[in-house]
C-alpha positions as CSV (number, residue, x, y, z in Angstrom):
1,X,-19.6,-14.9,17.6
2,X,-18.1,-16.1,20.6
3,X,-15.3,-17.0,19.1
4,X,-14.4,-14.2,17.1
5,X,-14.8,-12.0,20.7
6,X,-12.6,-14.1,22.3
7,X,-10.2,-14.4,19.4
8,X,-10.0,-10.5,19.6
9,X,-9.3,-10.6,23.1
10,X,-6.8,-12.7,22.9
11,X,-5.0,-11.4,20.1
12,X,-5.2,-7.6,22.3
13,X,-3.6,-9.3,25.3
14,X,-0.8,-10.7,23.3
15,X,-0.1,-7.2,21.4
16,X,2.5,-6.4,23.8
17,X,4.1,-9.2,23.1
18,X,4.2,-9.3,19.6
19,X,5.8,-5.1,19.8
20,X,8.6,-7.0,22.3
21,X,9.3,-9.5,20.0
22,X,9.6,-7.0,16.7
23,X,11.5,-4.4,18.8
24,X,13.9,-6.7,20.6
25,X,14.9,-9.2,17.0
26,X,15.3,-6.1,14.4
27,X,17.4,-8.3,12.4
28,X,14.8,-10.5,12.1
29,X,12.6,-8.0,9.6
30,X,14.9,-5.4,9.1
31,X,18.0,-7.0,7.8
32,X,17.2,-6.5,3.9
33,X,20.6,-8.3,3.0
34,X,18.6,-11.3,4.3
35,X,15.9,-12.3,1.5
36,X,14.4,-14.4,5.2
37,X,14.3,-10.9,6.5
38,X,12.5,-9.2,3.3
39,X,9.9,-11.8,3.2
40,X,9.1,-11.2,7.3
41,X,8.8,-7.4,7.1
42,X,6.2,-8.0,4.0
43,X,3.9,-10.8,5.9
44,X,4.2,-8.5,9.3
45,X,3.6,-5.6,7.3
46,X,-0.1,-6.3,6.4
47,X,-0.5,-9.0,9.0
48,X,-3.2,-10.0,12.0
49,X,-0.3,-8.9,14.4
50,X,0.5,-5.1,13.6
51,X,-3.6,-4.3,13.3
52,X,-3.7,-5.5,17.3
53,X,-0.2,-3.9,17.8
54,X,-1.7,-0.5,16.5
55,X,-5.4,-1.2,17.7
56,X,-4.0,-2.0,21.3
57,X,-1.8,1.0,21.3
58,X,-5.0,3.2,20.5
59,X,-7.0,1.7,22.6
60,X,-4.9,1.8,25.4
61,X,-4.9,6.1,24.8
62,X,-8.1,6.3,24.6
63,X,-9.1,4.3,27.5
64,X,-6.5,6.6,29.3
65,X,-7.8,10.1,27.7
66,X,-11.5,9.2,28.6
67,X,-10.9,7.5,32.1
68,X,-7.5,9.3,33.7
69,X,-6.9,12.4,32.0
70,X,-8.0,14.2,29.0
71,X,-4.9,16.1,28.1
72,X,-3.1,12.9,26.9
73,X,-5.6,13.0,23.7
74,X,-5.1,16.3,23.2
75,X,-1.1,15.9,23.4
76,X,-2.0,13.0,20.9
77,X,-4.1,15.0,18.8
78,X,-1.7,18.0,18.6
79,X,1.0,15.7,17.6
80,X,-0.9,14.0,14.9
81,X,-2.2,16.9,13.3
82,X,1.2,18.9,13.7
83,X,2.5,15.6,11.5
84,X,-0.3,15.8,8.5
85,X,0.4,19.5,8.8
86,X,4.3,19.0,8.3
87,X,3.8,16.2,5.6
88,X,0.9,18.1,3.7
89,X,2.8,21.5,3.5
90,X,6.0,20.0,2.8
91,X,4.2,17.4,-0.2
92,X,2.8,20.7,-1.2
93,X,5.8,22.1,-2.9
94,X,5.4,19.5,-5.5
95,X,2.4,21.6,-7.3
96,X,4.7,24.2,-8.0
97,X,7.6,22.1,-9.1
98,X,4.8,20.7,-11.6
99,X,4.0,23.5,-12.5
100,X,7.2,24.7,-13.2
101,X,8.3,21.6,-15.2
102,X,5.7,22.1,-17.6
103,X,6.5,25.3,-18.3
104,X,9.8,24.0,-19.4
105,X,8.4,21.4,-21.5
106,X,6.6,23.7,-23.3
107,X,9.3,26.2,-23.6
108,X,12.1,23.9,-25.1
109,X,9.7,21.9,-27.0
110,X,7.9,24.8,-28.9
111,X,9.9,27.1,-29.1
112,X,13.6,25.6,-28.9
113,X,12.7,22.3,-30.0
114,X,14.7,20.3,-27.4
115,X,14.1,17.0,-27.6
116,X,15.3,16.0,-24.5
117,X,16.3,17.7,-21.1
118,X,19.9,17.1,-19.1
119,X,20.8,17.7,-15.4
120,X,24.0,17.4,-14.0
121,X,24.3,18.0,-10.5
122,X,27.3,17.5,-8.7
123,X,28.8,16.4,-12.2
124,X,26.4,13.2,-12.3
125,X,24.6,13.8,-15.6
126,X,20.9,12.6,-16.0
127,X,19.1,12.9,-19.5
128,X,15.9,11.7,-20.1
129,X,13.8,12.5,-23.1
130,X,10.6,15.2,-23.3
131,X,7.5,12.8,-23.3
132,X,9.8,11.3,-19.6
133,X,9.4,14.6,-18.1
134,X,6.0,15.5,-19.1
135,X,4.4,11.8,-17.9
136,X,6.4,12.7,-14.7
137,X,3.8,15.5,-14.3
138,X,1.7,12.4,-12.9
139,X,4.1,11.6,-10.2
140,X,3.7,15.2,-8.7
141,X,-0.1,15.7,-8.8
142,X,-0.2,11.8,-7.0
143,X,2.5,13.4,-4.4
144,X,-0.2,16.1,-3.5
145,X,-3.3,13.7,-3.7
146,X,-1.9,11.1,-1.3
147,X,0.6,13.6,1.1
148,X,-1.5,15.9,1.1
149,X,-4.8,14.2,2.2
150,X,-4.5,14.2,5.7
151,X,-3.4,18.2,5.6
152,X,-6.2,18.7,3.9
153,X,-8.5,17.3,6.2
154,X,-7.4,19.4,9.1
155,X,-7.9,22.5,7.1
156,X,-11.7,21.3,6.4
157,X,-11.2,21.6,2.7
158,X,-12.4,18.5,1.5
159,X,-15.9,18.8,0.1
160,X,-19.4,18.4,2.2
161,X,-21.8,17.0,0.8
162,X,-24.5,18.2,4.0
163,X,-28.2,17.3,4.0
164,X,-28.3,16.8,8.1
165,X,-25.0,17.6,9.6
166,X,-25.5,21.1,9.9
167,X,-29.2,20.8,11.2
168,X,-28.2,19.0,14.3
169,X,-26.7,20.3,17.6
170,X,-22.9,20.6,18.3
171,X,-22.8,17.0,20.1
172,X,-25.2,15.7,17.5
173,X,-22.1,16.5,15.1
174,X,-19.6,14.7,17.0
175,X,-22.1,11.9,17.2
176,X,-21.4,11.6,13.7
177,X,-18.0,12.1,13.3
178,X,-17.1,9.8,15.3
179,X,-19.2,6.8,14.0
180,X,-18.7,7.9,10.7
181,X,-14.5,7.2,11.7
182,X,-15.6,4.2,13.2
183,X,-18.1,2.6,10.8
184,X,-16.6,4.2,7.5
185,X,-13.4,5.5,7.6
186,X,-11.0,3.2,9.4
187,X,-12.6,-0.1,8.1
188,X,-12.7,1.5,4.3
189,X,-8.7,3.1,4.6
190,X,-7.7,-0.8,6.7
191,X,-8.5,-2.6,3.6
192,X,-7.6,-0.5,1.1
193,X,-3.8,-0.7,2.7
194,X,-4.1,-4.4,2.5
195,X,-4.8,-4.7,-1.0
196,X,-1.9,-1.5,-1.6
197,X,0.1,-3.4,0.2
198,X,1.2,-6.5,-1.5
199,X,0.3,-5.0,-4.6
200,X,3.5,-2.4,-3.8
201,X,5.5,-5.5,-3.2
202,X,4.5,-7.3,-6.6
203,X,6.0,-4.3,-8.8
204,X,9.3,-4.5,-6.3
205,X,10.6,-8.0,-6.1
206,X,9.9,-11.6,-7.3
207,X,8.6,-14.1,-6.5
208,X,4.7,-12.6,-6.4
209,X,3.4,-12.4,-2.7
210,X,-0.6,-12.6,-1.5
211,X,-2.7,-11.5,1.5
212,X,-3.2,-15.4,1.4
213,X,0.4,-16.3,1.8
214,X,1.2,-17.7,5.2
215,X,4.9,-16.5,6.8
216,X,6.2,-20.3,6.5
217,X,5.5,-20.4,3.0
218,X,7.1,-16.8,1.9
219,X,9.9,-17.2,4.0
220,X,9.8,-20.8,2.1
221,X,10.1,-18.8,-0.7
222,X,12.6,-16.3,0.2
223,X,15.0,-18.5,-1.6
224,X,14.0,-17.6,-4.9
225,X,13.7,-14.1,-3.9
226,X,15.0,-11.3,-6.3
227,X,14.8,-7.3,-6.2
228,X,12.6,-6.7,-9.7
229,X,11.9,-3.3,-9.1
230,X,8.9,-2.0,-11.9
231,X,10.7,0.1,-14.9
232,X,7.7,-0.2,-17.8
233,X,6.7,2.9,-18.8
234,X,3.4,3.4,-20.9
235,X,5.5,5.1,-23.6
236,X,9.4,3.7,-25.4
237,X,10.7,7.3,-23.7
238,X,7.9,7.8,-21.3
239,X,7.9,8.0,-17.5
240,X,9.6,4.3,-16.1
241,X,9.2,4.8,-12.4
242,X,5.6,3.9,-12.0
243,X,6.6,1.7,-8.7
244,X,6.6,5.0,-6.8
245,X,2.6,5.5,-7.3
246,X,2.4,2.2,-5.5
247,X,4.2,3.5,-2.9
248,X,2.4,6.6,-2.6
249,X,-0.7,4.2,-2.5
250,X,0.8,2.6,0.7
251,X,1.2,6.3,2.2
252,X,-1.6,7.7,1.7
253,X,-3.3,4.7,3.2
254,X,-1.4,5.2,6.4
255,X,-1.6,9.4,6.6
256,X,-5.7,8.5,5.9
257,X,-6.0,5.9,9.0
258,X,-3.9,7.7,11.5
259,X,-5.6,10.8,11.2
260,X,-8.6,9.1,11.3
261,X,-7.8,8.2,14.5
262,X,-6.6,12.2,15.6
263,X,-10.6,13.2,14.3
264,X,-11.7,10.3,16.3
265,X,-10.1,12.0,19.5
266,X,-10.9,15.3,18.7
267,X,-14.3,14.4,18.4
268,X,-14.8,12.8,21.3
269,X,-13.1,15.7,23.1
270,X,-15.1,18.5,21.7
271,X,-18.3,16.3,22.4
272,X,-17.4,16.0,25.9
273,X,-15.7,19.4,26.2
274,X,-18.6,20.9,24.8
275,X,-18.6,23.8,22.0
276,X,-15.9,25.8,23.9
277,X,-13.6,23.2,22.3
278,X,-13.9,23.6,19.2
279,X,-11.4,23.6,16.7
280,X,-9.2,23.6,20.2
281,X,-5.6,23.9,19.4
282,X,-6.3,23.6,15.7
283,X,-3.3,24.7,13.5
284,X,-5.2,26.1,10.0
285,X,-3.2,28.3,7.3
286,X,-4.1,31.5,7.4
287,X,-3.7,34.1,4.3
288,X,-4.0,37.1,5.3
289,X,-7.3,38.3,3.8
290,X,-9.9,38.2,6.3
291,X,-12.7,37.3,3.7
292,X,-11.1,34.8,2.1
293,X,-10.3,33.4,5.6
294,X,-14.0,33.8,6.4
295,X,-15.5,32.1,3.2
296,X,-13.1,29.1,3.8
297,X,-13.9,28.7,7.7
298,X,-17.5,28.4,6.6
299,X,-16.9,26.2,4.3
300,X,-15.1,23.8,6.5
301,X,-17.8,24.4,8.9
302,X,-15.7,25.9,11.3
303,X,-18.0,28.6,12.1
């Protein structure tokens, strides 16, 4: 145990380091003509040194928001949320292009009998058959899951299932959120990105990379290295660009753990702060009926 602790401690004191070193040799990770390069962005990308780079960096926040002065957490918080706002509304869209798109499948399949649709914007022409377009309808509705997660969560409309939280007191509440960020959300969203991660980079290039790998042996093996992006579709005509849904994985991974850390904050703020705080600062749609606005602030639990 003792160990591990000081392992940790050791590994927070050389985060600054680490964030001098990546910042001051980009072409050592971010030169993609260099296969070297490729191979060091994918170990650093999942590796022992970015979770203390980002851990120290929200440590370091914290410890000033709690001991110096509150308003940097808010500033973070704001800034945070503003993001999964701007992501979530923007990622959004894509419901209605679905919608839209399918629509037209049915229109120029029944009725015209089309058997394949043709753009050509800006004189580039791009044809792809019927079934292409209609297992696209996948890529949109996994745009909204994963971009839209984090917007969602600001809005409180993800789904409760209460038997104490709304029993307690205010603080009790924050209690809870913030362990629950702690003990279930961070460490469940941390590994998931570590699995996503390398299995995004096995339908992107060859040869195969593992959490196991050590950076002598991939950059070792950076001379076999190839671009083998994923094209397979489930269908001879069907949807080829599956690689993006392991992308998306990878995104929603990282829009789940850094709002994890904005509830953290706000949570701890609004416990200190006290119920005046609430929902401080908290940028929720609004649509203009004042019961429907009503019915979905209680079902957040926002009042």
């Amino acid at each position: 145990m003792i160990d591990f602790i000081l392992w940790v401690l050791q590994n927070i004191a050389l985060a600054p380091y680490y964030l001098f070193t990546a910042i001051t040799n980009p072409g050592a990770w971010l030169d993609w003509s260099n296969p070297e390069a490729v191979m060091r962005f994918i170990y650093y990308g999942a590796s022992v040194e970015l979770f203390f780079v980002v851990f120290t960096t929200a440590l370091v926040i914290t410890l000033l928001g709690m001991f110096w002065n509150r308003e940097i957490l808010w500033v973070a918080v704001r800034i945070l949320e503003t993001f999964a706002n701007a992501v979530g509304r923007t990622a959004a869209w894509a419901g209605l292009v679905m919608v839209l798109v399918q629509v037209m499948i049915v229109f120029l399949q029944r009725i015209f009998r089309v058997a394949e649709i043709q753009l050509g914007p800006l004189g580039t022409a791009f044809a792809q058959d019927l079934s292409w377009w209609a297992e696209g309808l996948k890529f949109y509705n996994a745009l909204v899951v994963c971009l839209c997660v984090a917007y969602t969560f600001v809005q409180g409309g993800h789904v409760r299932v209460d038997l104490v939280y709304s029993a307690v007191k205010f603080r009790t509440k924050k209690v809870i959120d913030m362990v629950g960020c702690l003990i279930f959300m961070l460490p469940a969203i941390t590994l998931t990105y570590l699995y996503s991660w390398f299995f995004m980079w096995r339908h992107l290039m060859t040869p195969s990379v593992t959490s196991t790998s050590d950076l002598d042996r991939m950059v070792a093996q950076s001379r076999i290295f190839r671009w083998n992006v994923e094209t397979i579709g489930f269908s001879p005509n069907g949807f080829n660009a599956y690689f993006l849904f392991k992308i998306l994985i990878v995104l929603f991974c990282a829009m789940v753990f850094i709002h994890a850390i904005a509830f953290f904050w706000r949570s701890y703020l609004e416990w200190v702060e006290g119920e005046g705080s609430e929902n401080k600062y908290l940028d929720r749609d609004k649509t203009g009926d004042e019961a429907e606005d009503l019915e979905h602030a209680i079902h957040s639990g926002s009042t």
